[in-house]
N, CA and C atoms as a LAMMPS dump frame, in Angstrom:
ITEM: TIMESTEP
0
ITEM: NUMBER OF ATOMS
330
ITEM: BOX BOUNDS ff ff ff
-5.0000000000000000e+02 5.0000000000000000e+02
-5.0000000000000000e+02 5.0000000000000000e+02
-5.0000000000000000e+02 5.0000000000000000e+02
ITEM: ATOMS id mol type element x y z
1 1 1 N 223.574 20.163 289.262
2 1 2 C 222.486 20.323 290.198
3 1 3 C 221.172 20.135 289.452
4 2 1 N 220.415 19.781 290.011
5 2 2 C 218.558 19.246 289.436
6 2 3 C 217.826 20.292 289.737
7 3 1 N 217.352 20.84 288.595
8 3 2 C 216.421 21.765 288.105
9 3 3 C 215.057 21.623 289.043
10 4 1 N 214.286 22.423 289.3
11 4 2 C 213.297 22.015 290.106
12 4 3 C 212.177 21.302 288.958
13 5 1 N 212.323 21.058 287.898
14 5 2 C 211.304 20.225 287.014
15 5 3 C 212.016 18.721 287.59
16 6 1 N 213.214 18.411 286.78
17 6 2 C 213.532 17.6 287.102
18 6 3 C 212.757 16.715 288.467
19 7 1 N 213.219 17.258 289.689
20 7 2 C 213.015 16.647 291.184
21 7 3 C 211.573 16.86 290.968
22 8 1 N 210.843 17.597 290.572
23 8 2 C 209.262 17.492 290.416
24 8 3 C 208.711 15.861 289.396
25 9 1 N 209.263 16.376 288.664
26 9 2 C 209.122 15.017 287.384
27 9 3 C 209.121 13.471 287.894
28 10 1 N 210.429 13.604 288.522
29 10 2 C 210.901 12.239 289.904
30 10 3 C 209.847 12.156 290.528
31 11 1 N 209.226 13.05 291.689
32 11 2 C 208.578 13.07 292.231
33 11 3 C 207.054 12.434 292.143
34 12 1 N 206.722 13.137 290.898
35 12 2 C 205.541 12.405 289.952
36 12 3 C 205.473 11.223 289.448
37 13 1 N 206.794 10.498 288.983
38 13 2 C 206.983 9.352 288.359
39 13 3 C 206.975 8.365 289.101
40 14 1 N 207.742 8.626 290.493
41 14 2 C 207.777 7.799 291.8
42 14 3 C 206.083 7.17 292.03
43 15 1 N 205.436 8.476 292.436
44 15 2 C 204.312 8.644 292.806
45 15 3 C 202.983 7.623 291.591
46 16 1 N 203.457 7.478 290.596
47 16 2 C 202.788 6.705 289.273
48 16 3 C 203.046 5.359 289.589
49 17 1 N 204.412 5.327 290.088
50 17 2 C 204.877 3.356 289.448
51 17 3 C 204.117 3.302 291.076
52 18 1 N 204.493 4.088 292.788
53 18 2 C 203.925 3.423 293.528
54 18 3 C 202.329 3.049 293.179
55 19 1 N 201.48 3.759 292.816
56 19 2 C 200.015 3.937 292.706
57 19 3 C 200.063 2.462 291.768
58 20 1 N 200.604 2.431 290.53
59 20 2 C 200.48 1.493 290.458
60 20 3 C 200.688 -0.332 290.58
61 21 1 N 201.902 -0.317 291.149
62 21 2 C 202.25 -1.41 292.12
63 21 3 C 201.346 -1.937 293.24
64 22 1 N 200.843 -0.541 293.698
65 22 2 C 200.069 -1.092 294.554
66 22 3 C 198.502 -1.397 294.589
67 23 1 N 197.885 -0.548 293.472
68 23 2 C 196.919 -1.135 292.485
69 23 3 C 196.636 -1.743 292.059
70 24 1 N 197.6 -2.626 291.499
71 24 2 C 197.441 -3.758 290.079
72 24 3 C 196.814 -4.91 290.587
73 25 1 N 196.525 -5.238 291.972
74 25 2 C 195.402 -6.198 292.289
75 25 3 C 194.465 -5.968 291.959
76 26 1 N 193.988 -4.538 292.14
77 26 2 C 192.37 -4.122 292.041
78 26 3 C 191.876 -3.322 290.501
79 27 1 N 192.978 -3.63 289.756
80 27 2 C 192.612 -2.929 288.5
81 27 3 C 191.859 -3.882 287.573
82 28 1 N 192.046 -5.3 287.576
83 28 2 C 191.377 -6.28 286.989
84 28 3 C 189.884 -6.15 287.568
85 29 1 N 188.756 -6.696 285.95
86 29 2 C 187.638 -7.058 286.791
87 29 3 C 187.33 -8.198 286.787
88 30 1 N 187.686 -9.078 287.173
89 30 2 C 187.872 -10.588 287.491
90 30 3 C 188.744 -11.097 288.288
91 31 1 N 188.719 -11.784 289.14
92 31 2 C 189.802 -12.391 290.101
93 31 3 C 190.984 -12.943 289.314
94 32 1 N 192.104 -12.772 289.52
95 32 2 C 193.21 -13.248 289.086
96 32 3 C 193.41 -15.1 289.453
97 33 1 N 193.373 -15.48 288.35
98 33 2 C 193.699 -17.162 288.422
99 33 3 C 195.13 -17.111 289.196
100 34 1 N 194.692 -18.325 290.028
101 34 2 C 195.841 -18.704 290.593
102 34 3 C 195.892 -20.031 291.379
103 35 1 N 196.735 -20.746 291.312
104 35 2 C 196.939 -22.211 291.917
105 35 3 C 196.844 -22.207 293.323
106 36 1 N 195.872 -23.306 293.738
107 36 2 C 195.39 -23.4 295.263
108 36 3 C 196.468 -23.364 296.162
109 37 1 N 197.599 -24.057 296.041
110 37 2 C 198.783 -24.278 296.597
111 37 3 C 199.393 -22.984 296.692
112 38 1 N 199.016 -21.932 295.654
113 38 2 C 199.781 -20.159 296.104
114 38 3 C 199.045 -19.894 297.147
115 39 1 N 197.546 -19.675 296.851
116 39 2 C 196.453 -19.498 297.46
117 39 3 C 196.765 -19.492 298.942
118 40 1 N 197.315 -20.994 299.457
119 40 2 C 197.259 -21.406 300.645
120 40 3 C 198.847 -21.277 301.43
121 41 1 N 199.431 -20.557 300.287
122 41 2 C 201.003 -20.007 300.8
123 41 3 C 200.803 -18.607 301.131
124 42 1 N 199.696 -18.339 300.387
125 42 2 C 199.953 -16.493 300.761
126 42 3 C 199.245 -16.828 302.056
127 43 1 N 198.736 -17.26 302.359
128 43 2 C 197.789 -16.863 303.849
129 43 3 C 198.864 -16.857 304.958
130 44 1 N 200.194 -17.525 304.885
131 44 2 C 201.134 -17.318 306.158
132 44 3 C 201.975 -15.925 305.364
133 45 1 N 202.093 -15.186 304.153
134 45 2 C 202.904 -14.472 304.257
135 45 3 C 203.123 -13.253 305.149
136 46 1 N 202.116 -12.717 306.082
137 46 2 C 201.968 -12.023 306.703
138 46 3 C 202.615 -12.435 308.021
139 47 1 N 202.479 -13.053 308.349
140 47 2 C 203.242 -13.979 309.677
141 47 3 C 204.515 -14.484 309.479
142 48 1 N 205.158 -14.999 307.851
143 48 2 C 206.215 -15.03 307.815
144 48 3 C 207.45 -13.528 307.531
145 49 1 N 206.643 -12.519 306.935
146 49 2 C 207.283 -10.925 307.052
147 49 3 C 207.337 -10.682 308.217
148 50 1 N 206.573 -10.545 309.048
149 50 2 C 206.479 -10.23 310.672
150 50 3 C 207.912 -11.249 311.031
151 51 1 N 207.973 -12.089 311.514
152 51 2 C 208.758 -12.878 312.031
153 51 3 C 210.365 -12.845 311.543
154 52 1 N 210.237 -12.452 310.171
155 52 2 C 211.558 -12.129 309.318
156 52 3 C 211.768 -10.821 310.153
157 53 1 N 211.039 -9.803 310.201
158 53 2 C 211.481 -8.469 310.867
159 53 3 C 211.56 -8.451 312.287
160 54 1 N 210.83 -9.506 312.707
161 54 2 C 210.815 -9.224 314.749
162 54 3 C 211.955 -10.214 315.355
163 55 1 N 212.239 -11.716 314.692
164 55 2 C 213.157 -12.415 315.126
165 55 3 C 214.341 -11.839 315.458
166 56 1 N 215.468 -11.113 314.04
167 56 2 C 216.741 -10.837 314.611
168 56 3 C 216.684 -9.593 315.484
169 57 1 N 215.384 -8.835 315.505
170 57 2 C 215.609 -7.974 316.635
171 57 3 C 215.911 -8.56 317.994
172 58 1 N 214.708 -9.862 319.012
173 58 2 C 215.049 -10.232 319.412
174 58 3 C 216.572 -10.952 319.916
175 59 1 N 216.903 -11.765 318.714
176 59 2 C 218.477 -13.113 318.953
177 59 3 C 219.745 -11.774 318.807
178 60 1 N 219.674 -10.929 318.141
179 60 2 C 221.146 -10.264 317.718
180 60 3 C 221.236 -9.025 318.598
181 61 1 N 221.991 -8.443 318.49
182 61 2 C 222.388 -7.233 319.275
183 61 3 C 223.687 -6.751 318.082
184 62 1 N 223.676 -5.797 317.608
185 62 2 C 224.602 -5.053 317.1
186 62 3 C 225.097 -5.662 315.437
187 63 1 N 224.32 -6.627 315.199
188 63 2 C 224.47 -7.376 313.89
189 63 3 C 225.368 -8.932 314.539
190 64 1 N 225.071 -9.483 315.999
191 64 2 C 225.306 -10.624 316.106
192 64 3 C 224.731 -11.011 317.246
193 65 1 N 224.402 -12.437 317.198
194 65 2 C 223.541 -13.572 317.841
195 65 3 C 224.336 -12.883 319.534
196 66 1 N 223.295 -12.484 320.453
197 66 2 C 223.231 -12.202 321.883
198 66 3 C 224.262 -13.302 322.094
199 67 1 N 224.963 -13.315 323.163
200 67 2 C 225.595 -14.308 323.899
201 67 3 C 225.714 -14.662 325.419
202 68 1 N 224.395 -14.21 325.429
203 68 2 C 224.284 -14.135 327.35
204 68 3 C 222.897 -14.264 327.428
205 69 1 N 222.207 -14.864 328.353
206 69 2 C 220.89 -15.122 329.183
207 69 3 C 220.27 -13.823 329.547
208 70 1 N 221.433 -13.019 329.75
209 70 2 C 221.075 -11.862 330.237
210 70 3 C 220.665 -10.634 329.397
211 71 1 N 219.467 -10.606 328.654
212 71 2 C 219.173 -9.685 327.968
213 71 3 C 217.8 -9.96 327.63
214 72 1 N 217.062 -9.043 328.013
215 72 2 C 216.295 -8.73 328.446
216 72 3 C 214.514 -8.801 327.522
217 73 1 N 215.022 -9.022 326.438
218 73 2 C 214.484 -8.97 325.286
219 73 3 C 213.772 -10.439 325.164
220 74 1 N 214.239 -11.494 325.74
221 74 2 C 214.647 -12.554 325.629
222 74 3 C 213.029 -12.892 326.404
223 75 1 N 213.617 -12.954 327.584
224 75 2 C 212.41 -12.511 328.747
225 75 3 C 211.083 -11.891 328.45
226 76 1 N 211.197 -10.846 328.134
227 76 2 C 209.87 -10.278 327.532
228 76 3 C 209.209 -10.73 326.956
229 77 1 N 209.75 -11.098 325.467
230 77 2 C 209.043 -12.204 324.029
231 77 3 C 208.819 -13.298 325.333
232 78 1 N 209.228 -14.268 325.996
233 78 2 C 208.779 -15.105 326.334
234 78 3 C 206.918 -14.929 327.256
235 79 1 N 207.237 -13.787 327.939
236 79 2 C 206.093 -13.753 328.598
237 79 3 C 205.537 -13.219 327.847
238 80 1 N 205.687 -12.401 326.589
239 80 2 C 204.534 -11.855 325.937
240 80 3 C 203.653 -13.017 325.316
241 81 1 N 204.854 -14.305 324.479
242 81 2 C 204.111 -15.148 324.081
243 81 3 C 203.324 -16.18 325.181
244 82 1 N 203.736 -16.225 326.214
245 82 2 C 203.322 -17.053 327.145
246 82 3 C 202.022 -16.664 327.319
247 83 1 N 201.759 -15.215 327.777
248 83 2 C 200.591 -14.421 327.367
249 83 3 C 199.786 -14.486 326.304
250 84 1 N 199.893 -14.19 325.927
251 84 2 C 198.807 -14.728 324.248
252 84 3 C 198.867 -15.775 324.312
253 85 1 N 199.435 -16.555 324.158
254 85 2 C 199.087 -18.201 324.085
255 85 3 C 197.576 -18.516 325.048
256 86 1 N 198.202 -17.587 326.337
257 86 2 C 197.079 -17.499 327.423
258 86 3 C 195.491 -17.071 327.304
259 87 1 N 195.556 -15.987 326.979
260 87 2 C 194.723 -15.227 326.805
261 87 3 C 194.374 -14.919 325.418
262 88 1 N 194.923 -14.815 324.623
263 88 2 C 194.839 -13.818 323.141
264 88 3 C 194.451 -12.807 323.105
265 89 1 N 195.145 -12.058 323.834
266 89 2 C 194.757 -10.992 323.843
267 89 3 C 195.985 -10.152 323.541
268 90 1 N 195.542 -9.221 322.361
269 90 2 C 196.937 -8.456 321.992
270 90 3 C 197.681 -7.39 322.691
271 91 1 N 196.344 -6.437 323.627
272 91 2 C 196.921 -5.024 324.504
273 91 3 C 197.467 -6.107 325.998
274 92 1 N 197.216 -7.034 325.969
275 92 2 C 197.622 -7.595 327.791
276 92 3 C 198.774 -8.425 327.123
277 93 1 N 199.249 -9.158 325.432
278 93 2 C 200.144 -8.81 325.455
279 93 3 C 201.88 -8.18 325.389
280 94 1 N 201.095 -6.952 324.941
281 94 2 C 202.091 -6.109 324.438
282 94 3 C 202.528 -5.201 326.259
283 95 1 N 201.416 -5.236 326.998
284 95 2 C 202.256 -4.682 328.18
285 95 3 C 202.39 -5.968 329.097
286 96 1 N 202.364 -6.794 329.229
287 96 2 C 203.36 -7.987 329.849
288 96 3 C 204.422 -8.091 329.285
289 97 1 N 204.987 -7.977 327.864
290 97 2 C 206.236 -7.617 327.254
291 97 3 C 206.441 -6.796 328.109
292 98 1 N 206.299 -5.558 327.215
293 98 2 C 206.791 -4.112 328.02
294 98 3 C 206.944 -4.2 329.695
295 99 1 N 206.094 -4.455 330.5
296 99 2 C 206.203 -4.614 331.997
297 99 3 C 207.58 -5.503 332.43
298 100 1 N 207.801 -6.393 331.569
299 100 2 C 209.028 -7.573 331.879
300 100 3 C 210.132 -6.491 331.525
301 101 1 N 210.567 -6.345 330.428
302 101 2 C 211.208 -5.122 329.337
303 101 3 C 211.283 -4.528 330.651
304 102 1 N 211.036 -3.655 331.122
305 102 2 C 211.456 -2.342 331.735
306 102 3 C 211.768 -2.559 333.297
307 103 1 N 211.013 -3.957 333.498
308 103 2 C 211.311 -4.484 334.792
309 103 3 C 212.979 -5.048 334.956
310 104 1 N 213.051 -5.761 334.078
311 104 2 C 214.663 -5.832 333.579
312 104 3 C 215.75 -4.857 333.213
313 105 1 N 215.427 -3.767 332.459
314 105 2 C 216.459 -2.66 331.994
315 105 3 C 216.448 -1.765 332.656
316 106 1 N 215.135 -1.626 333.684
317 106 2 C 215.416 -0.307 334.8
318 106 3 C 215.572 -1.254 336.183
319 107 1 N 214.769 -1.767 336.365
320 107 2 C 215.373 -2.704 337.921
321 107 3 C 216.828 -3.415 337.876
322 108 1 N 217.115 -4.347 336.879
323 108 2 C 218.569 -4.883 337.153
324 108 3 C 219.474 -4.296 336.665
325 109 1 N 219.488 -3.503 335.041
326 109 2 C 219.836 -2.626 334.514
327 109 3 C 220.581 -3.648 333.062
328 110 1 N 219.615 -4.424 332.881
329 110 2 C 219.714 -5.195 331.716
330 110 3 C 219.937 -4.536 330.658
């Protein structure tokens, strides 16, 4: 069993490597050199993490690719993006999702 130093010690050490992982951009005083071509890759990484995490929520169900029209999820993303595409607007649409979403799983019972 772990001593309460121990799990304290962990605790602290954890707390060091995060601080600094997530620091080490801003600890330099000079911009970090770097090739235009990274430069212009990092600007989608934010959109490509998003999409890595929101896609298989959408396509899978239970750890495999949906196999029916009928789910509901499907529907939603479409009008949400149909929406933004529309408008750009992010709150009109996250509840045109949601409004489709619930219009489907409580009205048909998707």
């Amino acid at each position: 069993m772990l001593s309460i130093w121990e799990v304290a010690l962990g605790i602290v050490g954890m707390g060091v490597i995060t601080l600094l992982t997530r620091a080490f951009f801003m600890l330099p005083k000079e911009e970090l050199p770097m090739p235009d071509w990274a430069k212009q890759g990092l600007r989608y990484a934010p959109l490509a993490a998003l999409a890595a995490v929101i896609v298989p929520e959408i396509v899978m169900s239970q750890g495999q690719l949906i196999d029916t029209w009928r789910d509901a999820r499907l529907y939603a993303t479409a009008v949400a993006s149909a929406y933004f595409f529309w408008r750009r607007d992010i709150l009109g649409t996250i509840l045109s999702g949601t409004a489709v979403m619930l219009a489907l799983r409580i009205g048909l019972g998707w």
